[in-house]
Biopython code that builds the backbone (N, CA, C, O; Angstrom):
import numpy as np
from Bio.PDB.StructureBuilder import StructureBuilder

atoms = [
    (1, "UNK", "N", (113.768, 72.682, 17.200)),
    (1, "UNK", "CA", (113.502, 72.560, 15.771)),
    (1, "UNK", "C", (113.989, 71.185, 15.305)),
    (1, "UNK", "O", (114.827, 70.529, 15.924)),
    (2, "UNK", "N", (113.413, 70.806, 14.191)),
    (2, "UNK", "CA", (113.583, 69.391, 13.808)),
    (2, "UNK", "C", (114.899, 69.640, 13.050)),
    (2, "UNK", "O", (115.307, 70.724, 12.634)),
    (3, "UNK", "N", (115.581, 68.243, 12.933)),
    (3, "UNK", "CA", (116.756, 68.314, 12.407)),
    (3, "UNK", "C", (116.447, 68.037, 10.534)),
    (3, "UNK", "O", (115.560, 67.280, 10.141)),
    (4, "UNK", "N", (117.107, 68.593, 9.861)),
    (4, "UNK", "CA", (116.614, 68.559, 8.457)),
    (4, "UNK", "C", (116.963, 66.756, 7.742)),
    (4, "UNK", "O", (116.551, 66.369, 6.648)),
    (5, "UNK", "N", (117.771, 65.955, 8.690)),
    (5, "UNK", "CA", (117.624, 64.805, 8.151)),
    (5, "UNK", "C", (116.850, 64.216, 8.720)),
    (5, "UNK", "O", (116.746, 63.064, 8.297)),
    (6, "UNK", "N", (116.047, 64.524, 9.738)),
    (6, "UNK", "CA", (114.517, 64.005, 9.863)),
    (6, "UNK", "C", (113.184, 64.395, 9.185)),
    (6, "UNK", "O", (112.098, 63.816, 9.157)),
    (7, "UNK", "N", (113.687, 65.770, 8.549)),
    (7, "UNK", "CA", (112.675, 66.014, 7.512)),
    (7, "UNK", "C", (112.545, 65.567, 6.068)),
    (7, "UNK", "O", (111.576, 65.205, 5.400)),
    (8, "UNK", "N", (113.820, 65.708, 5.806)),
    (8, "UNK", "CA", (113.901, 65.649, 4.355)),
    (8, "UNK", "C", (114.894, 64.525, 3.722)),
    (8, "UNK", "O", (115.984, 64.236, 4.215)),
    (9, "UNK", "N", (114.289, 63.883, 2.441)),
    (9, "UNK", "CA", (114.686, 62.408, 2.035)),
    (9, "UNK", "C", (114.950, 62.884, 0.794)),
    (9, "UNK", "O", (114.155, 63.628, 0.219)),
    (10, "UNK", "N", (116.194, 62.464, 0.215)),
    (10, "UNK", "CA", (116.370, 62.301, -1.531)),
    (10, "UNK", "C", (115.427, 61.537, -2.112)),
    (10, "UNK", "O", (115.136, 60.383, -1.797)),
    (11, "UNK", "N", (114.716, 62.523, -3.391)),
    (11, "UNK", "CA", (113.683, 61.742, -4.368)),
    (11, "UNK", "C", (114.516, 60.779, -5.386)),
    (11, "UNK", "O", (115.642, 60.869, -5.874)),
    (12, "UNK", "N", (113.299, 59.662, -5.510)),
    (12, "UNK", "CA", (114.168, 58.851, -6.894)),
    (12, "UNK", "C", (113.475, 59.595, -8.226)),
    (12, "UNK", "O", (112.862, 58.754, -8.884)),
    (13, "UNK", "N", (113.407, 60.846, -8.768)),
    (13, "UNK", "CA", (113.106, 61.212, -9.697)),
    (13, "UNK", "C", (114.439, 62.813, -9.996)),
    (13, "UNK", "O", (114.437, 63.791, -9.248)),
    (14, "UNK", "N", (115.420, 62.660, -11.233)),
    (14, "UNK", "CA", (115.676, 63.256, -11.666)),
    (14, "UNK", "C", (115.311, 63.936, -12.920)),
    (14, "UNK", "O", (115.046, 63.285, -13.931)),
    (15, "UNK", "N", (115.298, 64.680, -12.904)),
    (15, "UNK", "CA", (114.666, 65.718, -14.363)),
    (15, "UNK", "C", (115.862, 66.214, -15.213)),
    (15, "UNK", "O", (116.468, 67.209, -14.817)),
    (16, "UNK", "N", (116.280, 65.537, -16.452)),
    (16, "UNK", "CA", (117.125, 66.976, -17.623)),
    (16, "UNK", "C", (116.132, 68.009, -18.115)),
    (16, "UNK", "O", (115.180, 67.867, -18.883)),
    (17, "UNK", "N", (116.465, 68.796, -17.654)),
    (17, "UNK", "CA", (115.645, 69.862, -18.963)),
    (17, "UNK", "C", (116.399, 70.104, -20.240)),
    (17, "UNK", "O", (117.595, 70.379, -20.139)),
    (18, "UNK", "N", (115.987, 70.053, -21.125)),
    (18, "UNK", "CA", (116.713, 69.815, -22.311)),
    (18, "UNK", "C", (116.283, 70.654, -23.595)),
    (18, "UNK", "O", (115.148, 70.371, -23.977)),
    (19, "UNK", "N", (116.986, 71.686, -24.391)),
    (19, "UNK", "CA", (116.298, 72.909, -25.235)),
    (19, "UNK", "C", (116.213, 72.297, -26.280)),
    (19, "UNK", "O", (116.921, 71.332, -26.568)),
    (20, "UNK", "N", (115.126, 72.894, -27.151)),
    (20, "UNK", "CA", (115.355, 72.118, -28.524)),
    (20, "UNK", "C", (116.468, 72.171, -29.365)),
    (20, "UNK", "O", (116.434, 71.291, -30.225)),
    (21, "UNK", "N", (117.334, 72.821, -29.405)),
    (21, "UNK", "CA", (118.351, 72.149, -30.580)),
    (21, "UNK", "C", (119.162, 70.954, -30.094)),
    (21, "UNK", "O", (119.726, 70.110, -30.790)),
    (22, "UNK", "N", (119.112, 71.044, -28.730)),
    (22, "UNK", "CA", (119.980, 69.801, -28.608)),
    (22, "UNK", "C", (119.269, 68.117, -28.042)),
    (22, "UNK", "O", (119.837, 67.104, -27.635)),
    (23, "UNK", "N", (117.925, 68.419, -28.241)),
    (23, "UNK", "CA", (117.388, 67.619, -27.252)),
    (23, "UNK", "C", (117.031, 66.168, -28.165)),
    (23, "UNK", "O", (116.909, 65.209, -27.403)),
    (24, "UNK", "N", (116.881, 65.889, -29.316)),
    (24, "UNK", "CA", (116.585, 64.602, -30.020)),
    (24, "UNK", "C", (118.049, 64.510, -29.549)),
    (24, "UNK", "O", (118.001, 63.679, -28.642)),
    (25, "UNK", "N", (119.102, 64.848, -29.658)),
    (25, "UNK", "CA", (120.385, 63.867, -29.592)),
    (25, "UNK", "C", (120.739, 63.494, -28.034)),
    (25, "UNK", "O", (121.479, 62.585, -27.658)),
    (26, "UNK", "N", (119.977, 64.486, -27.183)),
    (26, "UNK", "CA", (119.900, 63.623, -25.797)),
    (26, "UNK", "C", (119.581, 62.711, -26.004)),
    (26, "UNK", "O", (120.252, 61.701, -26.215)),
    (27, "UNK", "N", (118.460, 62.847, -25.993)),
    (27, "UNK", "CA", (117.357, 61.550, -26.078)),
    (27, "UNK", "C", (118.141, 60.266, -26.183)),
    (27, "UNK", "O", (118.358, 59.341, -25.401)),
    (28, "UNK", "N", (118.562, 60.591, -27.685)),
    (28, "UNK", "CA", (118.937, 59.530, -28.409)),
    (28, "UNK", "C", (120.358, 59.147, -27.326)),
    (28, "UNK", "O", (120.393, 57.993, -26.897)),
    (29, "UNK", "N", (121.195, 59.859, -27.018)),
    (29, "UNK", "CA", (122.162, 59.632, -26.118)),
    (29, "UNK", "C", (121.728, 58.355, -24.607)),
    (29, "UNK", "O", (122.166, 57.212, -24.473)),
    (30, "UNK", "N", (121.049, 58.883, -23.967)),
    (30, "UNK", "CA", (120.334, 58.310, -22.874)),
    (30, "UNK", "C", (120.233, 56.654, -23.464)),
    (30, "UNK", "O", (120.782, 55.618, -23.090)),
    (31, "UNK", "N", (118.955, 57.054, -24.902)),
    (31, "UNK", "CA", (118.040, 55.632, -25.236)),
    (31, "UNK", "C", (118.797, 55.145, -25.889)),
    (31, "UNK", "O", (118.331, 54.006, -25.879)),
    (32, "UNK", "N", (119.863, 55.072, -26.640)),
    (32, "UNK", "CA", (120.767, 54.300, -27.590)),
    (32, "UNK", "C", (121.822, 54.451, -27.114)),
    (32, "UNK", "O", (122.259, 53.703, -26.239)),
    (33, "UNK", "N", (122.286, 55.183, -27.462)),
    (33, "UNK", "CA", (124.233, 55.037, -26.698)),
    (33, "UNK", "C", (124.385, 54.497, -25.467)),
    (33, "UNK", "O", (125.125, 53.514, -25.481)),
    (34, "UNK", "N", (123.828, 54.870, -24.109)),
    (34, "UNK", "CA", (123.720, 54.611, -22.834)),
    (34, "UNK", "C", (122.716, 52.999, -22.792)),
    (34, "UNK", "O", (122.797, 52.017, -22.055)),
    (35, "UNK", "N", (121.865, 53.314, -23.873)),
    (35, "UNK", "CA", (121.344, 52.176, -23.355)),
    (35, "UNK", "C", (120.011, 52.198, -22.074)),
    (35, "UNK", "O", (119.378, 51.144, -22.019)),
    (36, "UNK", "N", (119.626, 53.185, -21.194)),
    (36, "UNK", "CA", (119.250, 52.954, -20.013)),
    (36, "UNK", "C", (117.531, 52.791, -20.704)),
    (36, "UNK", "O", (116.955, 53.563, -21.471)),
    (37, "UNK", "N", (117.090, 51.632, -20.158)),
    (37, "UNK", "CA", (115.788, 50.647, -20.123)),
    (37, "UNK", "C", (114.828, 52.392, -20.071)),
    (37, "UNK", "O", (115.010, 53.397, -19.384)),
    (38, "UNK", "N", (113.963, 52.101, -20.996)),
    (38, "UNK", "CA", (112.469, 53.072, -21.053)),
    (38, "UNK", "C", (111.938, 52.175, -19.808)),
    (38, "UNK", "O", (112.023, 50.980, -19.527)),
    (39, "UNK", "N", (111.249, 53.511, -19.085)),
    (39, "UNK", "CA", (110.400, 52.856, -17.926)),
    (39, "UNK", "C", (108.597, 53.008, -18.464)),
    (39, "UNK", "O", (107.684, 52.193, -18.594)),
    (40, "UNK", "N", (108.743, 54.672, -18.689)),
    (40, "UNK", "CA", (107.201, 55.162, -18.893)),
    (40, "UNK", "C", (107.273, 56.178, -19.182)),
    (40, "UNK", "O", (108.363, 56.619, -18.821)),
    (41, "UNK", "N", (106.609, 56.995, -19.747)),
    (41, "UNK", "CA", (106.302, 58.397, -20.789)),
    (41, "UNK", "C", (105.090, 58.951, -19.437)),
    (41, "UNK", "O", (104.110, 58.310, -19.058)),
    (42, "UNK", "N", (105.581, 60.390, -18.894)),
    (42, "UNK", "CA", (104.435, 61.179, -18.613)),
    (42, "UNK", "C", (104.440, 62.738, -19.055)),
    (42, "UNK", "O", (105.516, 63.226, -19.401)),
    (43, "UNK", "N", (103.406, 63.439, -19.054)),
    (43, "UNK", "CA", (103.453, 63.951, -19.257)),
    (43, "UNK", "C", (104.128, 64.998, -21.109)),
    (43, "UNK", "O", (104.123, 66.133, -21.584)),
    (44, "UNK", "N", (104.480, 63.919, -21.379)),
    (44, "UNK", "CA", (105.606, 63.715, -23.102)),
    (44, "UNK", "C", (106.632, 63.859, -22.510)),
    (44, "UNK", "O", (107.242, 64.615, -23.266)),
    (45, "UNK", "N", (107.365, 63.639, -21.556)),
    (45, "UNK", "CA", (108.577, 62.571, -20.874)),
    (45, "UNK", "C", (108.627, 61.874, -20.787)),
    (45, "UNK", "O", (107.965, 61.231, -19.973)),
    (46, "UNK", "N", (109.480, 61.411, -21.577)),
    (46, "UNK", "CA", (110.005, 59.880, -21.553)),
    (46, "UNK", "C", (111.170, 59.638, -19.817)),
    (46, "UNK", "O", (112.105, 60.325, -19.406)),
    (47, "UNK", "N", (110.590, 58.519, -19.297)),
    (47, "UNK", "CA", (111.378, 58.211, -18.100)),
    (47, "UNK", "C", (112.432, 56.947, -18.461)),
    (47, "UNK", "O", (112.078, 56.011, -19.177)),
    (48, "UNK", "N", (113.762, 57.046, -17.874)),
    (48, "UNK", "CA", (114.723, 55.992, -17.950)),
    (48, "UNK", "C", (114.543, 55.684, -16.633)),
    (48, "UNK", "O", (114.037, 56.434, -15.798)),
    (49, "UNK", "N", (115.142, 54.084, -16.363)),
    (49, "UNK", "CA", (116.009, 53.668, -15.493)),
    (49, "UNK", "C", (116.735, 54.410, -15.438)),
    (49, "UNK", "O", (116.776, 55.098, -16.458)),
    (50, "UNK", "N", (117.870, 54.843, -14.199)),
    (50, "UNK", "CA", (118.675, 55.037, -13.746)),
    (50, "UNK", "C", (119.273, 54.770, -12.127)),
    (50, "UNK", "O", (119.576, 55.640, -11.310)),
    (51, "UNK", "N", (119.309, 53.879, -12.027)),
    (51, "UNK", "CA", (119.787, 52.451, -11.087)),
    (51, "UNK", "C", (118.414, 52.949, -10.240)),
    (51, "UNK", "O", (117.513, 53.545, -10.831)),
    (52, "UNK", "N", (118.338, 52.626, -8.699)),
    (52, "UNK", "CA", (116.908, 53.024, -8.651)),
    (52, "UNK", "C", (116.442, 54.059, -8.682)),
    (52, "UNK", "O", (115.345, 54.114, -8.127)),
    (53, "UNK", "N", (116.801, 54.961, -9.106)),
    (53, "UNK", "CA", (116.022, 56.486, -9.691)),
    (53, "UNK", "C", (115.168, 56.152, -10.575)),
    (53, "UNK", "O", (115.120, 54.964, -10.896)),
    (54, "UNK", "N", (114.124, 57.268, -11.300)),
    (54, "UNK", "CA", (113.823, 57.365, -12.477)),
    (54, "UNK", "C", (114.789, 58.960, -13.564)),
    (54, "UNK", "O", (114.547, 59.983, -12.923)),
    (55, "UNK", "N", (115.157, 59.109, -14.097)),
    (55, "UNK", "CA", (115.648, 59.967, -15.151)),
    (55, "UNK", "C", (115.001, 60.347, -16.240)),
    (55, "UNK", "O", (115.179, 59.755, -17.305)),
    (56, "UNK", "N", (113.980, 61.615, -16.097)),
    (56, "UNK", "CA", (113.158, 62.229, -17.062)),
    (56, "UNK", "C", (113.843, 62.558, -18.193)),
    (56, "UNK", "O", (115.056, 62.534, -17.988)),
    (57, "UNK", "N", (113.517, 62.882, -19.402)),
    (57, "UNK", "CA", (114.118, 63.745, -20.494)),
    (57, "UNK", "C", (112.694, 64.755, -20.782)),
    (57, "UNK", "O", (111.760, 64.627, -21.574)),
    (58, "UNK", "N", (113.011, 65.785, -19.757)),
    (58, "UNK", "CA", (112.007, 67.100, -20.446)),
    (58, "UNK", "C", (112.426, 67.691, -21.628)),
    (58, "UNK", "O", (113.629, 67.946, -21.589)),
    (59, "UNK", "N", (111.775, 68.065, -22.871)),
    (59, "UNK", "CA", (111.739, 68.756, -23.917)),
    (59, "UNK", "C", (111.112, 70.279, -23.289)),
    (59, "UNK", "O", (109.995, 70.337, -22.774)),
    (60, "UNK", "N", (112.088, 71.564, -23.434)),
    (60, "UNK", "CA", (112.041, 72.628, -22.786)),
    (60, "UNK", "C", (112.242, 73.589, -23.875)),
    (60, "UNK", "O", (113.400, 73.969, -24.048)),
    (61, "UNK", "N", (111.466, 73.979, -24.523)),
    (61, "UNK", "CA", (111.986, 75.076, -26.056)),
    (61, "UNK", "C", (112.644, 76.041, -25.675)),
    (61, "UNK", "O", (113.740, 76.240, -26.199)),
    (62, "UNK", "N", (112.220, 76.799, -24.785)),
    (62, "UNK", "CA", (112.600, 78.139, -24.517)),
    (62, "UNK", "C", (114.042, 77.969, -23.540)),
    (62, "UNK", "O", (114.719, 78.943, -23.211)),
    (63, "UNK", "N", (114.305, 76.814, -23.223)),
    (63, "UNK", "CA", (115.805, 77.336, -22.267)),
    (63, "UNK", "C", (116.720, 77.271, -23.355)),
    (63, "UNK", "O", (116.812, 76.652, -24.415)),
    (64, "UNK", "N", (117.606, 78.448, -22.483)),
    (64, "UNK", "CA", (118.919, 78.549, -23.232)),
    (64, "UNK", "C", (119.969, 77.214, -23.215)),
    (64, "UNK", "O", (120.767, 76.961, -24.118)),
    (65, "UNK", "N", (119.787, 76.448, -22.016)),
    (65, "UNK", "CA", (120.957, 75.183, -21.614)),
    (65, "UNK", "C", (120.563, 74.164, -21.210)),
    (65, "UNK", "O", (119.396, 74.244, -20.827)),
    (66, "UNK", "N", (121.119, 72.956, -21.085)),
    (66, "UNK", "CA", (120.710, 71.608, -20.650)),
    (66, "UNK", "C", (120.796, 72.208, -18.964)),
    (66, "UNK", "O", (121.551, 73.160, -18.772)),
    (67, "UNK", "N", (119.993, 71.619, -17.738)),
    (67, "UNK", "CA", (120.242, 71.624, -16.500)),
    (67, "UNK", "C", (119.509, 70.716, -15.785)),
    (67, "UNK", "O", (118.555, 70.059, -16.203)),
    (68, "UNK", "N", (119.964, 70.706, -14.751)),
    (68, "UNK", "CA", (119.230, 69.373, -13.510)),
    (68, "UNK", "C", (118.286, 69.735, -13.139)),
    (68, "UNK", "O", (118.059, 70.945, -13.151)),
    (69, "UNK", "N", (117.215, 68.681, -12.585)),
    (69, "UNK", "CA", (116.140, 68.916, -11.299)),
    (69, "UNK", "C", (116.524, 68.023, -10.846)),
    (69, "UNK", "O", (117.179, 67.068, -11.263)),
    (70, "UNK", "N", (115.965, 68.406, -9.578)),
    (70, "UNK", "CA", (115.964, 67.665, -8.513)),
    (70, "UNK", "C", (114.691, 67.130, -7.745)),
    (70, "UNK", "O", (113.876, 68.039, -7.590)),
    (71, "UNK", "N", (114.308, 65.996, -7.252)),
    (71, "UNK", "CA", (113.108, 66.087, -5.871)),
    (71, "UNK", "C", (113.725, 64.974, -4.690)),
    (71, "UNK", "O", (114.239, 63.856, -4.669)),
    (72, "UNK", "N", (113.304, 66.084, -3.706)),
    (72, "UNK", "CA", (113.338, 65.677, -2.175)),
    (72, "UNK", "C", (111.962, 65.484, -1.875)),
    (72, "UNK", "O", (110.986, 65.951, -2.461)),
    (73, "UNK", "N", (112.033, 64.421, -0.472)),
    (73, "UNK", "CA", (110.604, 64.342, -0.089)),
    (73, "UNK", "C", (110.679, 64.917, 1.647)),
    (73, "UNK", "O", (111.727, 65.047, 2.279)),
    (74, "UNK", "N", (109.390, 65.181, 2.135)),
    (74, "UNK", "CA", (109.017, 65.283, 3.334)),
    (74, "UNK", "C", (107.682, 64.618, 4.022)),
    (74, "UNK", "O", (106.518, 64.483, 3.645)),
    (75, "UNK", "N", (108.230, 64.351, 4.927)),
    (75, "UNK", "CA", (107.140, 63.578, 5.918)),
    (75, "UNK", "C", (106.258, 64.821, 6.282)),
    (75, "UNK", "O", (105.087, 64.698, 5.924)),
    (76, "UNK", "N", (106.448, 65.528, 6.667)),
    (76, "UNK", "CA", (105.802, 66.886, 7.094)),
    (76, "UNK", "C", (105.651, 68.175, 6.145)),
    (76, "UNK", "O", (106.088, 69.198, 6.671)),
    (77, "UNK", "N", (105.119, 68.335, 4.853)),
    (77, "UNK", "CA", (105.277, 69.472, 4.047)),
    (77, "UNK", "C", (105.245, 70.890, 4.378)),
    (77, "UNK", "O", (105.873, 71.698, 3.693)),
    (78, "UNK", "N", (104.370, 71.333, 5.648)),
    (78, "UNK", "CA", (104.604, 72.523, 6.259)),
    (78, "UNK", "C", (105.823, 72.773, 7.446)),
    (78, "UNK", "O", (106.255, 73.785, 7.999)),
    (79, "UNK", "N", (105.977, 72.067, 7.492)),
    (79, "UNK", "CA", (107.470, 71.659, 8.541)),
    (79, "UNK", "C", (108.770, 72.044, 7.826)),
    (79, "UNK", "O", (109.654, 72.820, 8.190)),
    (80, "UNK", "N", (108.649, 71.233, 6.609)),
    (80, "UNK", "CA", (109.910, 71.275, 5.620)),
    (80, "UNK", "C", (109.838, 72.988, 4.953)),
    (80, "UNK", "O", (110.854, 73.624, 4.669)),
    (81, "UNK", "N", (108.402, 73.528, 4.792)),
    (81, "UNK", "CA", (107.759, 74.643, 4.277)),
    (81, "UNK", "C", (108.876, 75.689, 4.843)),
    (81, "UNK", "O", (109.632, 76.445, 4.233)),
    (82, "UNK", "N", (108.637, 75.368, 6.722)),
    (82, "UNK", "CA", (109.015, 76.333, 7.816)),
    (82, "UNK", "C", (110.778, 75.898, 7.841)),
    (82, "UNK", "O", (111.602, 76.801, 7.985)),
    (83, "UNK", "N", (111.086, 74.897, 7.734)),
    (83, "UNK", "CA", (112.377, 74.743, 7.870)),
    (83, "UNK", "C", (113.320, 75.452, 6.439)),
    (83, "UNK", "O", (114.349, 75.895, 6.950)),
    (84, "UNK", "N", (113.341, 75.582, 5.694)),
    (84, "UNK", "CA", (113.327, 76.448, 4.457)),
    (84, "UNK", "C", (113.607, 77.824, 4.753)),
    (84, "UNK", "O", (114.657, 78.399, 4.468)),
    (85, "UNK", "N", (112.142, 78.564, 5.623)),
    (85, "UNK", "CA", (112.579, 80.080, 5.815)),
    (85, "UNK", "C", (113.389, 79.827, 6.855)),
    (85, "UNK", "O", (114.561, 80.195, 6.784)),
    (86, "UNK", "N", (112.904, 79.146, 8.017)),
    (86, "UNK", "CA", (114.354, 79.295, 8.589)),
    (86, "UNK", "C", (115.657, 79.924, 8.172)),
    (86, "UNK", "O", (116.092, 81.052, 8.406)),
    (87, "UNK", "N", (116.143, 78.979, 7.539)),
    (87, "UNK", "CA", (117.344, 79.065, 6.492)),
    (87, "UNK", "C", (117.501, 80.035, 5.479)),
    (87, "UNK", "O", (118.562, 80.318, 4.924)),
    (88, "UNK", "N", (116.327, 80.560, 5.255)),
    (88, "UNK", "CA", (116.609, 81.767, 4.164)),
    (88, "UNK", "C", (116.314, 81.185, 3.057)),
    (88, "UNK", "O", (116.660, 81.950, 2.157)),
    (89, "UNK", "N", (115.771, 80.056, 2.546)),
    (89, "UNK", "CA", (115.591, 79.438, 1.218)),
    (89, "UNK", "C", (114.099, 80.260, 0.615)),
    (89, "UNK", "O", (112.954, 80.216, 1.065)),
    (90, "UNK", "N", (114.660, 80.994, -0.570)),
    (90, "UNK", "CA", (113.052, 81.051, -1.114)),
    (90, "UNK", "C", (112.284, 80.461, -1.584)),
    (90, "UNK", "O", (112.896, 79.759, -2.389)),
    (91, "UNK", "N", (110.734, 80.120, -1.675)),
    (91, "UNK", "CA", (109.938, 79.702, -2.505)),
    (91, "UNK", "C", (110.056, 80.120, -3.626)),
    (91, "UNK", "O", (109.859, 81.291, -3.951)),
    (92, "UNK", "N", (110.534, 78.843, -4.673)),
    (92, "UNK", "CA", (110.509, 79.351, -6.344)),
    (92, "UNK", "C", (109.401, 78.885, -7.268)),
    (92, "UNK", "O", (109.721, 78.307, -8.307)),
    (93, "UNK", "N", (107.970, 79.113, -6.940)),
    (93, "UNK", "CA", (107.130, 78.723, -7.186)),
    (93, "UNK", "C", (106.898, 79.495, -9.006)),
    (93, "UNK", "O", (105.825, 79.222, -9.544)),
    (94, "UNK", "N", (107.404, 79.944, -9.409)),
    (94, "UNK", "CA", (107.504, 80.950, -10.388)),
    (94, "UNK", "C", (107.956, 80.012, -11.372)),
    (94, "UNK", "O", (107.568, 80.282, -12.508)),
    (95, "UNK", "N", (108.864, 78.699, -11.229)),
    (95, "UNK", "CA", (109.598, 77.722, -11.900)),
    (95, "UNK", "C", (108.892, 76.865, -12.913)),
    (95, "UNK", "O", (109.194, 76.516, -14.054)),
    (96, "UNK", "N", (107.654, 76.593, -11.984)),
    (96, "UNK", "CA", (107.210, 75.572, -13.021)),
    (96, "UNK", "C", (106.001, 75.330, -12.346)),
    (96, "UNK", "O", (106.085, 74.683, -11.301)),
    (97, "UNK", "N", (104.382, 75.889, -12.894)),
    (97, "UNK", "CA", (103.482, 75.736, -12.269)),
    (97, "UNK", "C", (103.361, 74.165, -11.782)),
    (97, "UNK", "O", (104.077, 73.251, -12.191)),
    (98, "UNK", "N", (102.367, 74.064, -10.881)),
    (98, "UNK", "CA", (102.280, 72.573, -10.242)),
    (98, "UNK", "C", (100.690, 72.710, -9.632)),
    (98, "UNK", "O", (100.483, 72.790, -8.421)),
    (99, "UNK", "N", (99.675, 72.722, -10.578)),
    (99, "UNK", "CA", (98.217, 73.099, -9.989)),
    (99, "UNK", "C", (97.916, 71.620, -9.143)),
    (99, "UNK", "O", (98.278, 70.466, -9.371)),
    (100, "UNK", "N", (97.097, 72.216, -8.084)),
    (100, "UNK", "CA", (96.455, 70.887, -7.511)),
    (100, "UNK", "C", (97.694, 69.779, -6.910)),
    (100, "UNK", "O", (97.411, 68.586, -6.797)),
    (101, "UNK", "N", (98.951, 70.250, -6.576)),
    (101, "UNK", "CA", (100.177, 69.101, -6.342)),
    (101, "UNK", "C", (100.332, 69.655, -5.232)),
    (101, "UNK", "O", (100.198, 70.879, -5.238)),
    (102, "UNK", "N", (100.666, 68.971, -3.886)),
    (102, "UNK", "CA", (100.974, 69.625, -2.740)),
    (102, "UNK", "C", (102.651, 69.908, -2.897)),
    (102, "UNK", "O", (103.183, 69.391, -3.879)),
    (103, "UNK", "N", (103.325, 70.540, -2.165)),
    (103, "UNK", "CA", (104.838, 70.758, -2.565)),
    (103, "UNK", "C", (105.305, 72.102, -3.209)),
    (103, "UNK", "O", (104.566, 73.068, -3.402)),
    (104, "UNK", "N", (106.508, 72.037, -3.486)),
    (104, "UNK", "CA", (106.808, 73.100, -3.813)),
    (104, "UNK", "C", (108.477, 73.418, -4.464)),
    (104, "UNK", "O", (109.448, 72.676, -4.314)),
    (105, "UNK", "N", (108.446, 74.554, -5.104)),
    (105, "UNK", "CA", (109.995, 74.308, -5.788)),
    (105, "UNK", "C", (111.234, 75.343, -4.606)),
    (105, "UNK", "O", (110.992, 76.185, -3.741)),
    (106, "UNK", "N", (112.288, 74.872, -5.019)),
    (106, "UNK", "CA", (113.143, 75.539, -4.241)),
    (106, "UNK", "C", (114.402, 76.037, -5.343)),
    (106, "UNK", "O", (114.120, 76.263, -6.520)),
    (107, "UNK", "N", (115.579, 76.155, -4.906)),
    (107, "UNK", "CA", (117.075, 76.253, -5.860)),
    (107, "UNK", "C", (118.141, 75.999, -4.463)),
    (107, "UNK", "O", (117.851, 76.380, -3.329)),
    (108, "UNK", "N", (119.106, 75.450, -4.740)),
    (108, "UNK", "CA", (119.887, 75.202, -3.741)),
    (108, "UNK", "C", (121.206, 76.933, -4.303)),
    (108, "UNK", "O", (121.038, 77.590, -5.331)),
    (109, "UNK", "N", (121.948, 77.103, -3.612)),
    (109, "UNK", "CA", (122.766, 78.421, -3.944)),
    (109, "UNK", "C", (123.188, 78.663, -4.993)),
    (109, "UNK", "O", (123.379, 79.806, -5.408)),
    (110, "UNK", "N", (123.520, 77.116, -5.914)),
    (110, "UNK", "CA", (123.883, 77.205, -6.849)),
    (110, "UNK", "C", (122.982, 77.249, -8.084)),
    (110, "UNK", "O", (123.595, 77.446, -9.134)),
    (111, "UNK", "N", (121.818, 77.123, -8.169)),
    (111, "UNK", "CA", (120.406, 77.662, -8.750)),
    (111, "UNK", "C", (119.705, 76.006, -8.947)),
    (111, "UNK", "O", (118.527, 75.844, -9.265)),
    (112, "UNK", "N", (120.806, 74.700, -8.655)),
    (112, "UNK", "CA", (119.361, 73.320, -8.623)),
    (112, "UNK", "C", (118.064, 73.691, -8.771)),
    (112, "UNK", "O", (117.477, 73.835, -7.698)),
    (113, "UNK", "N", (117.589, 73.842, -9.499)),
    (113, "UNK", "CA", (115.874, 74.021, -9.087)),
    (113, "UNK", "C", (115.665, 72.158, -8.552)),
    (113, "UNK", "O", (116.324, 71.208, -8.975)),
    (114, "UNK", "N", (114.422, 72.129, -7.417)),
    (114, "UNK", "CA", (114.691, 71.226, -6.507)),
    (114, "UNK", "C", (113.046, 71.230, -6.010)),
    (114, "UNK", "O", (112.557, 72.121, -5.316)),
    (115, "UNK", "N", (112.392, 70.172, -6.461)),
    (115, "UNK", "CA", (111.000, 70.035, -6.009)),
    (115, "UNK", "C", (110.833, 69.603, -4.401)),
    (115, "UNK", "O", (111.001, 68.394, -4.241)),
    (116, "UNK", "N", (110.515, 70.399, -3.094)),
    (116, "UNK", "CA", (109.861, 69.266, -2.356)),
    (116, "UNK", "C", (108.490, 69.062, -2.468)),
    (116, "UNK", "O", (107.582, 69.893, -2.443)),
    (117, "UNK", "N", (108.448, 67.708, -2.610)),
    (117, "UNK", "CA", (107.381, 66.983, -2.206)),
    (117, "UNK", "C", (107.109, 66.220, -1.214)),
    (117, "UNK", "O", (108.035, 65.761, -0.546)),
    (118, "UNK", "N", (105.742, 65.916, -0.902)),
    (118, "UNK", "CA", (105.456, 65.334, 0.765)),
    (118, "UNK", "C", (105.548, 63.891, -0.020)),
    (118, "UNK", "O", (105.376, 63.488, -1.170)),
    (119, "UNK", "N", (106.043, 63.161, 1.683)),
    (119, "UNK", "CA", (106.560, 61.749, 0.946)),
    (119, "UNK", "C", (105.139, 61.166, 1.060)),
    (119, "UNK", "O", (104.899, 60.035, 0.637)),
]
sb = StructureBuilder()
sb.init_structure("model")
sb.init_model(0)
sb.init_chain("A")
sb.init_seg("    ")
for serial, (resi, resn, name, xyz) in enumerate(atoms, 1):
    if name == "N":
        sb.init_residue(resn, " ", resi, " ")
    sb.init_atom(name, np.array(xyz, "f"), 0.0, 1.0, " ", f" {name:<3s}", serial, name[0])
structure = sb.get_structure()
């Protein structure tokens, strides 16, 4: 079996999810206080710099709390697929539809929700 640091690479894309009562003063936290350079808006996310990452600010109504995403990449997406059950990791495809995107969501033990994507 392949070793998982031949499969799998840290993404430069972090995600806040962010609920509405608190989320204009993220924002504003990130883009004014912090300072970190606007890169590009997708999706109605606004992306920061964050040294070479990018740092989303998702607007999320319905969560109860601010929390992380994550994305990893793979050279092999059914490889990384199989290396996963291996391990017992479930598919958390339930997270956040992704039509037409190859990849898929995960949670690390501590609930990360955690995109892989093929590099």
């Amino acid at each position: 079996m392949t070793q998982n640091r031949d499969v799998i690479t840290g993404g430069n894309n972090i995600a806040l999810k962010v609920p509405s009562y608190c989320y204009d003063q993220t924002l504003s936290f990130y883009r004014d206080t912090l300072g970190l350079r606007f890169v590009r808006e997708e999706l109605g996310s606004p992306g920061f710099e964050f040294g070479s990452d990018t740092l989303w600010i998702d607007h999320v109504p319905r969560y109860p709390k601010s929390d992380v995403w994550l994305q990893v990449f793979a050279d092999e997406i059914d490889g990384a697929a199989e290396l996963m059950r291996s391990h017992g990791v479930p598919l958390r495809e339930e997270v956040e539809p992704y039509d037409d995107v190859l990849g898929f969501w995960i949670s690390d033990p501590s609930g990360t929700i955690i995109r892989l994507s093929p590099a």
